[in-house]
DRENDO-1510 file (C-alpha; in Angstrom, 1 decimal, always signed):
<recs>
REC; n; res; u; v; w
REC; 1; UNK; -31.9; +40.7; +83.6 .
REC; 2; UNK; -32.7; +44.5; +84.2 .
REC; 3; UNK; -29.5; +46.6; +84.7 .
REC; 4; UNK; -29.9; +47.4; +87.8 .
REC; 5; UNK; -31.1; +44.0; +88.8 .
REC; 6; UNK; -27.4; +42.8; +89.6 .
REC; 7; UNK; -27.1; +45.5; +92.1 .
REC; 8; UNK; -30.3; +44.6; +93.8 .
REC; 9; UNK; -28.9; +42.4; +96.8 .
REC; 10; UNK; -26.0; +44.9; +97.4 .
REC; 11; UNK; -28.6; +47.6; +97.6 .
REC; 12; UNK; -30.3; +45.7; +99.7 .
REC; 13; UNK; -27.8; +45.3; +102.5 .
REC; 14; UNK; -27.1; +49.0; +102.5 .
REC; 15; UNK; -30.0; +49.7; +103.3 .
REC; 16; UNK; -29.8; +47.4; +106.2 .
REC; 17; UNK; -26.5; +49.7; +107.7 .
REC; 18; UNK; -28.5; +52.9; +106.8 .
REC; 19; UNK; -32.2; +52.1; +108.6 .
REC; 20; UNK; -29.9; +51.6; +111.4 .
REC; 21; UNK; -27.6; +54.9; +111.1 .
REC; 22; UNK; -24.5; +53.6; +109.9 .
REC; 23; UNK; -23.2; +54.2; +107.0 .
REC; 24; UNK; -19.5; +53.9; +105.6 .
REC; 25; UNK; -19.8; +56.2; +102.9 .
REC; 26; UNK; -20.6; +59.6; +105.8 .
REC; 27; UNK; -18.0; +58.6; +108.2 .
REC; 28; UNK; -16.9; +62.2; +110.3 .
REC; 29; UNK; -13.1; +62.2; +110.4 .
REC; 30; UNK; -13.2; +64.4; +114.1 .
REC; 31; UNK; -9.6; +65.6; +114.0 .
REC; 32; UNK; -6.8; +64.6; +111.3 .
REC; 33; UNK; -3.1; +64.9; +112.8 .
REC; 34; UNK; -1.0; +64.6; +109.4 .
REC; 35; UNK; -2.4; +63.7; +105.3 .
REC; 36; UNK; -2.3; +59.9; +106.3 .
REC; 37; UNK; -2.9; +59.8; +110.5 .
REC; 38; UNK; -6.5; +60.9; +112.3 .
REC; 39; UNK; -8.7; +59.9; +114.8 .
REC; 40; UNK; -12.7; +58.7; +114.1 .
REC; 41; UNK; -14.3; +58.5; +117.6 .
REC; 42; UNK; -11.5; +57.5; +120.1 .
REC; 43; UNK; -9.3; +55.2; +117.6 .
REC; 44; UNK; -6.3; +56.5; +116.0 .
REC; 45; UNK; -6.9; +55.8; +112.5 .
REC; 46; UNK; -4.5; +55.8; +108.7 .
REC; 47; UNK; -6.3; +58.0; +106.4 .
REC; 48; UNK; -5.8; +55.7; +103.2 .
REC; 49; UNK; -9.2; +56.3; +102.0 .
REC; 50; UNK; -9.6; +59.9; +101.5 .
REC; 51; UNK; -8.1; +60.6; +97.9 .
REC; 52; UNK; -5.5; +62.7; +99.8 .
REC; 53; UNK; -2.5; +60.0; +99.6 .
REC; 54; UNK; +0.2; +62.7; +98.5 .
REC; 55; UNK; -0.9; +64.7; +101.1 .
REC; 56; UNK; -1.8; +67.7; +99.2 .
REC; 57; UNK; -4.5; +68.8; +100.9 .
REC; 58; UNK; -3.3; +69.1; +104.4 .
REC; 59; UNK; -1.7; +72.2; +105.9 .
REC; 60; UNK; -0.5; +72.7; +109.3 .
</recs>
């Protein structure tokens, strides 16, 4: 087995989100309220994901 032979399903299904124009990895955060709160679309989302969970990065 190849290195890169373990990864082959998993690159597979990405490929799946991206031929259709998803893809989880470019998600546009369209306005960010506080460093954890923001909305994607029209859904109030918690911005745990964004390496910014002491909030160091956000100035209002």
């Amino acid at each position: 087995m190849g290195l890169y032979d373990k990864y082959a399903r998993l690159a597979g299904e990405r490929l799946q989100f991206s031929d259709n124009g998803l893809t989880p990895f470019g998600t546009c955060i369209d306005e960010v309220y506080s460093a954890t709160e923001g909305r994607i679309g029209n859904k109030k989302v918690i911005l745990a994901g964004t390496n910014n969970y002491l909030g160091l990065t956000f100035n209002h």
